[in-house]
C-alpha positions, 0 to 999 in steps of 0.5 A, a space after each residue: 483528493 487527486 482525481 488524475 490518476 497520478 502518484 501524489 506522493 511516495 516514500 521509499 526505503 532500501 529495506 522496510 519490514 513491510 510496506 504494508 505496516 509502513 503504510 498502516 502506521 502513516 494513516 493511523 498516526 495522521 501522518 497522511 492527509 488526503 492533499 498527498 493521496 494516493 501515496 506509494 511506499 516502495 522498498 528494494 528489500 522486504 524483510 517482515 511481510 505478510 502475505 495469505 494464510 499468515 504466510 510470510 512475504 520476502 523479498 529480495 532486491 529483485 522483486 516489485 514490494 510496494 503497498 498503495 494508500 488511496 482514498 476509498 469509499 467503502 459504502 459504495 456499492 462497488 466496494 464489494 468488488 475490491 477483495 475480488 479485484 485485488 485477488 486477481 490482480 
């Protein structure tokens, strides 16, 4: 784990369907280790996302489309505040 606030790694792509389902699929196959977190995937074009309400999330090439992998611990007490704050942000 990076302790120093700094991207460890990234993976970008001209277009991705969502970055969030790259992302999810990195993690699930073990294709993250914690020596690369917190790891950026970044796209110009979004083509298939996902957003609220089973809204769909697109992008074109003149918008910031990026999902974040962090190590997180989620039996802390602060992870209770993490929807709120990601709400908000």
């Amino acid at each position: 784990m990076i302790d120093d606030g700094k991207i460890a790694s990234a993976v970008y792509r001209c277009q991705s369907e969502s970055t969030n389902s790259d992302a999810v699929a990195d993690v699930q196959s073990g294709a993250i280790a914690d020596t690369v977190l917190p790891r950026l995937y970044l796209t110009d074009q979004q083509t298939a996302g996902r957003g609220r309400l089973g809204n769909t999330w697109v992008s074109d090439g003149d918008s910031l489309t990026f999902s974040l992998v962090v190590d997180f611990d989620f039996t802390s007490p602060s992870a209770a505040l993490l929807s709120p704050a990601v709400g908000v942000a």
